[in-house]
N, CA, C and O atoms as CSV, one atom per row, in Angstrom:
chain,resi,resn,atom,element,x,y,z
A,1,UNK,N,N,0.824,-1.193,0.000
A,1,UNK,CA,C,0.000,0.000,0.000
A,1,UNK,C,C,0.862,1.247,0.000
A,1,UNK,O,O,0.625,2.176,-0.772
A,2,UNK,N,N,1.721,1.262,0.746
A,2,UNK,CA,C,2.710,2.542,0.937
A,2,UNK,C,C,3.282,2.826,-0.562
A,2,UNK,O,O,3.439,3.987,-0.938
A,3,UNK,N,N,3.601,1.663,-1.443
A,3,UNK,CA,C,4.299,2.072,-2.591
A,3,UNK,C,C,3.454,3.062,-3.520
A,3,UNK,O,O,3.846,4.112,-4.030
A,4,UNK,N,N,1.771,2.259,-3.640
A,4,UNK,CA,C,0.830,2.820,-4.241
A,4,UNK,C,C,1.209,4.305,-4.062
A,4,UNK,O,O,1.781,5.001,-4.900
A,5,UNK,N,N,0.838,4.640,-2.955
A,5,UNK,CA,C,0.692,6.228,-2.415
A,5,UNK,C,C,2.027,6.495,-3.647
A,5,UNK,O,O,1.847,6.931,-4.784
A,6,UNK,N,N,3.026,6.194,-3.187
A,6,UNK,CA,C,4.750,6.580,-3.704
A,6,UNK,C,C,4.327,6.755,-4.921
A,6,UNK,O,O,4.239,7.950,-5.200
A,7,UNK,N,N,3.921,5.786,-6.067
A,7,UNK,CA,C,3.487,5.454,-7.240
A,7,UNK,C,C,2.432,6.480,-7.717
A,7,UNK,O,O,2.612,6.880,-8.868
A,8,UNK,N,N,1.376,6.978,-7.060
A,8,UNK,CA,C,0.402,8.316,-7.634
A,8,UNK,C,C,0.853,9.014,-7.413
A,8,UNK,O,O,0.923,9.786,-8.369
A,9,UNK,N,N,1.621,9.560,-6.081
A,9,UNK,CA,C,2.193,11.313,-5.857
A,9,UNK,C,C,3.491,11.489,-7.092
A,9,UNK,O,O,3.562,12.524,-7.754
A,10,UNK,N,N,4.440,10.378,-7.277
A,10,UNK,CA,C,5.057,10.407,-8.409
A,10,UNK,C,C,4.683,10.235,-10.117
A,10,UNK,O,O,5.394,10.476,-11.093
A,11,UNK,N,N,3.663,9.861,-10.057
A,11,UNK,CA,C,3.067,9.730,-11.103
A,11,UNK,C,C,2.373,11.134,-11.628
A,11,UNK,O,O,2.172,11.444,-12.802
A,12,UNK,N,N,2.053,11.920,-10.413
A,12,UNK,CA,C,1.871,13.363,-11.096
A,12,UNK,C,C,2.522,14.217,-11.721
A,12,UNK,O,O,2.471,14.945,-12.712
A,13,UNK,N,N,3.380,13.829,-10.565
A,13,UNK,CA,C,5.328,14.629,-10.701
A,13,UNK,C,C,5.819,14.165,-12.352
A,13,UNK,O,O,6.164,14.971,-13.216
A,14,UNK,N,N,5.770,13.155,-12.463
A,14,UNK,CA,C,6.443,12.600,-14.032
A,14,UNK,C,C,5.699,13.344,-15.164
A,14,UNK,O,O,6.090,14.182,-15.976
A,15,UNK,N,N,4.031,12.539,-14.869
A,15,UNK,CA,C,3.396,13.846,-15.714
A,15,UNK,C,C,3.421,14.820,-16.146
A,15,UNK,O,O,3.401,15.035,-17.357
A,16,UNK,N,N,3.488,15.969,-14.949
A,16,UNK,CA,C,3.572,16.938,-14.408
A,16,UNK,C,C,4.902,17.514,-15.875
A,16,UNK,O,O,4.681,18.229,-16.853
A,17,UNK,N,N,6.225,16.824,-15.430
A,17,UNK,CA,C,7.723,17.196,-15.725
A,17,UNK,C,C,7.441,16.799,-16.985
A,17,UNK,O,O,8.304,17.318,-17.693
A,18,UNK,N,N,6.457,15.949,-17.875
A,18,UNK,CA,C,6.876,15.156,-19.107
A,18,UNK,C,C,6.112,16.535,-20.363
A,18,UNK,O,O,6.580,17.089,-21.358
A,19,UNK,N,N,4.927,16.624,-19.723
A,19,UNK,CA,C,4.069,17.684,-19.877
A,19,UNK,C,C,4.556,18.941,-20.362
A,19,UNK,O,O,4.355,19.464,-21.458
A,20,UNK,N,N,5.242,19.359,-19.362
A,20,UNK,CA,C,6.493,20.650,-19.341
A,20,UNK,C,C,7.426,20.218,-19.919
A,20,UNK,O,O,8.088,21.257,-19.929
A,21,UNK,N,N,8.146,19.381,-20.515
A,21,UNK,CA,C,9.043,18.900,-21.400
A,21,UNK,C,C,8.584,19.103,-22.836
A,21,UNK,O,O,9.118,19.755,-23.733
A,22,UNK,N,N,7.554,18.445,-22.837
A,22,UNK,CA,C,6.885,18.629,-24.183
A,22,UNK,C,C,6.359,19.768,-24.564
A,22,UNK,O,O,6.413,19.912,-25.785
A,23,UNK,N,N,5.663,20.999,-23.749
A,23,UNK,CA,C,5.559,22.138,-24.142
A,23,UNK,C,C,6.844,23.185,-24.044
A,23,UNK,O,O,6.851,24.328,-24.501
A,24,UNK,N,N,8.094,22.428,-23.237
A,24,UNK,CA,C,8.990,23.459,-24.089
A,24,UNK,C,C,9.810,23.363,-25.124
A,24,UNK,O,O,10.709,24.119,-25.491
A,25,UNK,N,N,9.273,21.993,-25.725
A,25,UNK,CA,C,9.508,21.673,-26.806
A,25,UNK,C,C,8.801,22.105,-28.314
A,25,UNK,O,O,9.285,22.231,-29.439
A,26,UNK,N,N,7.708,22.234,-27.883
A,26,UNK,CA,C,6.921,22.677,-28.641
A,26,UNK,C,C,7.183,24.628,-28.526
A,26,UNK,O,O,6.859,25.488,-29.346
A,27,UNK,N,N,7.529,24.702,-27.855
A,27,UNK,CA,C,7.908,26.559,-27.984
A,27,UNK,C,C,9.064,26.476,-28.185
A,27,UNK,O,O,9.679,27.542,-28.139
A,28,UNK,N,N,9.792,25.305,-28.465
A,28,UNK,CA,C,11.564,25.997,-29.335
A,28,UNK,C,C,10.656,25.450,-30.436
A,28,UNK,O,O,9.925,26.415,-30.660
A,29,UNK,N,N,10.327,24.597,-31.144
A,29,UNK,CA,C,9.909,24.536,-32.322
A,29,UNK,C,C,9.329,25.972,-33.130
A,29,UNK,O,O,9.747,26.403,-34.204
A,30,UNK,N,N,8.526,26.407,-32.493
A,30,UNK,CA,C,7.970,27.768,-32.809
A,30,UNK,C,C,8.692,28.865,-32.674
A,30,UNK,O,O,8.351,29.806,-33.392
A,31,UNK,N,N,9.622,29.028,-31.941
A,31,UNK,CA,C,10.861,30.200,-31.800
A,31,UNK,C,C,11.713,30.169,-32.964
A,31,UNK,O,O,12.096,31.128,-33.634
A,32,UNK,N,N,12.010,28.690,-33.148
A,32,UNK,CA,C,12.707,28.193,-34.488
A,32,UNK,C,C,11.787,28.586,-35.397
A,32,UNK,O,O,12.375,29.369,-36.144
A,33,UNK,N,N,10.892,28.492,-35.668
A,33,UNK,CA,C,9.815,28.277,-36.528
A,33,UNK,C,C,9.822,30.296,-37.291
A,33,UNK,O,O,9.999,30.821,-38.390
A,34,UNK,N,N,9.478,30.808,-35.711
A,34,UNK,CA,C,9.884,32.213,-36.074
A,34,UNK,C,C,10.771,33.077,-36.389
A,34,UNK,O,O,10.707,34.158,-36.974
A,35,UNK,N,N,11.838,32.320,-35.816
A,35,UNK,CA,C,13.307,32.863,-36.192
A,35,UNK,C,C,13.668,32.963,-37.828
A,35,UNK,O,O,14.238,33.888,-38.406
A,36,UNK,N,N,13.193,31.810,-38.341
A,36,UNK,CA,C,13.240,31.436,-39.847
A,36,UNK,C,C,12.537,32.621,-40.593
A,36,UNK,O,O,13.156,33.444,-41.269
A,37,UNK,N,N,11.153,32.625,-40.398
A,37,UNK,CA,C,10.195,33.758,-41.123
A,37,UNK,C,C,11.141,35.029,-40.788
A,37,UNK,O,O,11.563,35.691,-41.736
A,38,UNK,N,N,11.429,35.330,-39.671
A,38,UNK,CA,C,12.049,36.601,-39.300
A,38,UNK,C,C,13.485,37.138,-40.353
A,38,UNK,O,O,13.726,38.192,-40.940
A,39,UNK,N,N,14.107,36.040,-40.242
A,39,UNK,CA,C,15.349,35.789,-41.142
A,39,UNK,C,C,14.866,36.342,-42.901
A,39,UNK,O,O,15.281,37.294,-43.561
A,40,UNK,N,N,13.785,35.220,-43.247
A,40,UNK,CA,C,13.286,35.595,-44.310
A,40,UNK,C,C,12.803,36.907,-44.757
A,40,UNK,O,O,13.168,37.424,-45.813
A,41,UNK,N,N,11.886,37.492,-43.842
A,41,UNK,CA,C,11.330,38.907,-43.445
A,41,UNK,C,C,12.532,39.676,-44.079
A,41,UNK,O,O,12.585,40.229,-45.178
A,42,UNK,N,N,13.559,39.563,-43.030
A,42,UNK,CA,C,14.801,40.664,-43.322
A,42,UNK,C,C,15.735,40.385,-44.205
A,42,UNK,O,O,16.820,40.958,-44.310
A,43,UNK,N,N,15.316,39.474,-44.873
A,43,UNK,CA,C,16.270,39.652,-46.071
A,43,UNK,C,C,15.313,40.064,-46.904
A,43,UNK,O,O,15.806,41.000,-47.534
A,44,UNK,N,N,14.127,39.867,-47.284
A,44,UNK,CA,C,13.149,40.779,-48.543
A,44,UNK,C,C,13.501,41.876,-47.951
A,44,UNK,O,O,14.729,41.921,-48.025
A,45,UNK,N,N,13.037,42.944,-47.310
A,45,UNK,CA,C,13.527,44.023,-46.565
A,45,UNK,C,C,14.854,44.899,-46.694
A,45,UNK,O,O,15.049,46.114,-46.706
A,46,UNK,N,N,15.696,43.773,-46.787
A,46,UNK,CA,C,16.545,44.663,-47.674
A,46,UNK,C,C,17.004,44.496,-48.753
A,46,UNK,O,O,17.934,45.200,-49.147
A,47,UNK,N,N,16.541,43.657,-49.396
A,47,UNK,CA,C,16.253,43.070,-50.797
A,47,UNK,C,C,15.600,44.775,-51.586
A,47,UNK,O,O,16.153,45.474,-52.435
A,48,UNK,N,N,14.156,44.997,-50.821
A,48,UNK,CA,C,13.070,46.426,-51.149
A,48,UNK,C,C,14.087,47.473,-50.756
A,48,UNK,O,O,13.967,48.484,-51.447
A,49,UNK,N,N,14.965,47.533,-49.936
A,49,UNK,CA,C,15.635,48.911,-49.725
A,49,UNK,C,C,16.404,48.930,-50.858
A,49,UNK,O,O,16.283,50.041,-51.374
A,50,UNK,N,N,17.383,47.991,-51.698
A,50,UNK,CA,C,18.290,47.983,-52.415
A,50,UNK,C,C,17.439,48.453,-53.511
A,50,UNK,O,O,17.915,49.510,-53.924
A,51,UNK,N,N,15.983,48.000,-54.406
A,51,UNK,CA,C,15.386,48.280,-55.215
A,51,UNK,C,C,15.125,49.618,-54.747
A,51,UNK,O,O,15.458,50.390,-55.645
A,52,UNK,N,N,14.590,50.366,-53.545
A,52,UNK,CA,C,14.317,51.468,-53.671
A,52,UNK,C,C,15.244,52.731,-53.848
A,52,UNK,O,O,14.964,53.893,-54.140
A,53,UNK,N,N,16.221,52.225,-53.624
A,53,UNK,CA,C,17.908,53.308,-53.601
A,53,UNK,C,C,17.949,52.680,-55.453
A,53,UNK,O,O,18.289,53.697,-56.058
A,54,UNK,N,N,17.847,52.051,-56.039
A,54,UNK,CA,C,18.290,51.917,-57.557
A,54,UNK,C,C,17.586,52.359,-58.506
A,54,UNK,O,O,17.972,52.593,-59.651
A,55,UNK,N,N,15.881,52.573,-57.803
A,55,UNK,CA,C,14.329,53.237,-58.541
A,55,UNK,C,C,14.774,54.770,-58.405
A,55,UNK,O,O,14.909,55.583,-59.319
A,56,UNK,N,N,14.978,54.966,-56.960
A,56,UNK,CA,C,15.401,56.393,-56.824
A,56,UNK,C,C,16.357,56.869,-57.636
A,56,UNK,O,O,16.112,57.893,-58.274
A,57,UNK,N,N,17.198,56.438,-57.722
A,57,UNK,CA,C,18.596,56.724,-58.735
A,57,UNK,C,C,17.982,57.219,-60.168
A,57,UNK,O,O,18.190,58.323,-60.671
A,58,UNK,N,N,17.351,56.395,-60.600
A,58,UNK,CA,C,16.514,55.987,-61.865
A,58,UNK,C,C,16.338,57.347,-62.165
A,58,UNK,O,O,16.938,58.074,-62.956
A,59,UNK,N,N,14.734,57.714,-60.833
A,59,UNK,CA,C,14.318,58.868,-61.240
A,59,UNK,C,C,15.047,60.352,-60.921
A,59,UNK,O,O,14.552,61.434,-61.235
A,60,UNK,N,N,15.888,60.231,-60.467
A,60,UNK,CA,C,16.968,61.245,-60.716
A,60,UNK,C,C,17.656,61.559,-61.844
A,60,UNK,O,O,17.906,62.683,-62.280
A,61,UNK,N,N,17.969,60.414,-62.326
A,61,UNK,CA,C,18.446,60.453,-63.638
A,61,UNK,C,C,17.511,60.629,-64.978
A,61,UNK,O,O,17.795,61.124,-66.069
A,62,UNK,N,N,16.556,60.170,-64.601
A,62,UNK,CA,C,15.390,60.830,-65.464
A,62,UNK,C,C,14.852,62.376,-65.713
A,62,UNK,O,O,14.614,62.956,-66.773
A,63,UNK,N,N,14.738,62.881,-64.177
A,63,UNK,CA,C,15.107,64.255,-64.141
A,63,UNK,C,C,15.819,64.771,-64.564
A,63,UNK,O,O,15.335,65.858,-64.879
A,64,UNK,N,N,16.745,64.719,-64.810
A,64,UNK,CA,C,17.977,64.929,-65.170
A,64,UNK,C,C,17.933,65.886,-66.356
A,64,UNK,O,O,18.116,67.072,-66.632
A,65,UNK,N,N,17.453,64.255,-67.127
A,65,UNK,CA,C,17.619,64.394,-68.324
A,65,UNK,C,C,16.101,65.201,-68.773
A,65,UNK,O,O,16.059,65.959,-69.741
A,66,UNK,N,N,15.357,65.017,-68.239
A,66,UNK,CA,C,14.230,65.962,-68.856
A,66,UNK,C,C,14.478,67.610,-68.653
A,66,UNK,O,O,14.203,68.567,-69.377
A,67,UNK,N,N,15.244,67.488,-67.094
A,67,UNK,CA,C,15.904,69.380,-67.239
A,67,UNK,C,C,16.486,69.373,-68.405
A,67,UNK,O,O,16.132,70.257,-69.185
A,68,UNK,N,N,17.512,68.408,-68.846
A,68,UNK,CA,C,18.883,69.069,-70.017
A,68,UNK,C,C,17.643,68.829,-71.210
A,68,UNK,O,O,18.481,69.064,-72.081
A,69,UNK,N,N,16.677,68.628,-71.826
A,69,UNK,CA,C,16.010,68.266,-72.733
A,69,UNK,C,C,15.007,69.858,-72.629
A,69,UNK,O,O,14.755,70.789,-73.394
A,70,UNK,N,N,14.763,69.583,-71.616
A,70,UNK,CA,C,13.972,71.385,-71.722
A,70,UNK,C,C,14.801,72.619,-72.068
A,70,UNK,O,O,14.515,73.470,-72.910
A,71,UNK,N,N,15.912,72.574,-71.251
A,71,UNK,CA,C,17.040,73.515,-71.400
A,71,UNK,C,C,17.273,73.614,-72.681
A,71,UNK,O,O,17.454,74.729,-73.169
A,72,UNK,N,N,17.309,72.568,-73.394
A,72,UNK,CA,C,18.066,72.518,-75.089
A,72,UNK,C,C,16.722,73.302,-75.926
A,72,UNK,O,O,16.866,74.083,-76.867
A,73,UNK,N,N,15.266,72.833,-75.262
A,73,UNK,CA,C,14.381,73.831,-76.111
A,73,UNK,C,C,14.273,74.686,-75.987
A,73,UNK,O,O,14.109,75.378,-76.991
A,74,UNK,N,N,14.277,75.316,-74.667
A,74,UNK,CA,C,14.247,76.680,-74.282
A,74,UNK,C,C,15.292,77.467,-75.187
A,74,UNK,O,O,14.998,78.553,-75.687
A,75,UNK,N,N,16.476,76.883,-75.360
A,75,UNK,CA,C,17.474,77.331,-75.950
A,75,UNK,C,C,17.173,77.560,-77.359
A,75,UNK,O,O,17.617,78.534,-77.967
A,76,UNK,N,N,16.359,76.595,-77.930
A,76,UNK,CA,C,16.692,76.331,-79.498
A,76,UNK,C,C,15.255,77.236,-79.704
A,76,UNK,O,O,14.862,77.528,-80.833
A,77,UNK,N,N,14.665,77.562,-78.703
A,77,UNK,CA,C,13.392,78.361,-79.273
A,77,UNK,C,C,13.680,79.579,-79.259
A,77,UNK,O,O,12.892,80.283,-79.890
A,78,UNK,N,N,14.881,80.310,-78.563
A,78,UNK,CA,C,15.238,81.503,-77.982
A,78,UNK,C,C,15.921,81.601,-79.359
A,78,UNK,O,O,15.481,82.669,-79.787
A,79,UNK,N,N,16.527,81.231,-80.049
A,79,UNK,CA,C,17.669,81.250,-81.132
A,79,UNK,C,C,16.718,81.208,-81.927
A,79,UNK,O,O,17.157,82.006,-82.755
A,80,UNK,N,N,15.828,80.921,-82.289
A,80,UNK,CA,C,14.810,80.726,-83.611
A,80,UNK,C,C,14.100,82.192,-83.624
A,80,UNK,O,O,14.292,82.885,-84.623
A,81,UNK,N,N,13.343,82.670,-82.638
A,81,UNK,CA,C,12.902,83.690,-82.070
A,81,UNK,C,C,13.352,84.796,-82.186
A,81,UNK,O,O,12.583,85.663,-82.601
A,82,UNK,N,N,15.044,85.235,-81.794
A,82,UNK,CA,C,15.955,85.918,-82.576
A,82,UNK,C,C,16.638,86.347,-83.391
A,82,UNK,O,O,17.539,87.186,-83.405
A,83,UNK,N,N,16.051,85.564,-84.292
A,83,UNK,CA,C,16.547,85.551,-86.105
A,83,UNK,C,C,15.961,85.912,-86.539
A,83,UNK,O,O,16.073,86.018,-87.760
């Protein structure tokens, strides 16, 4: 009889510990789980920053060229105008 007793109060305890084993197993799985997406996350992220510094560039250089393209008419209309 005495073991019985020994045998249920430990039998909670094991439970108890196997229980908590397995759910902190199950939350590194998911830490892992998130760590990965996170990883992924930040590399698109700066994947979009690199495209947005090379779009920007773009339209600078587009500007650019539409000032020197106006400039040349402004010019070539001023010279026509004066003749």
């Amino acid at each position: 009889m005495r073991f019985k007793i020994f045998d249920i109060l430990f039998a909670n305890e094991i439970a108890s510990k196997t229980y908590t084993l397995e759910k902190i197993t199950d939350l590194q799985n998911q830490l892992n789980s998130l760590e990965e997406k996170y990883e992924s996350l930040r590399q698109e992220v700066d994947c979009l920053k690199e495209e947005s510094v090379e779009l920007t560039n773009e339209i600078y250089r587009l500007e650019n060229s539409l000032d020197a393209r106006i400039d040349i008419l402004v010019e070539h209309n001023r010279i026509i105008k004066n003749v």
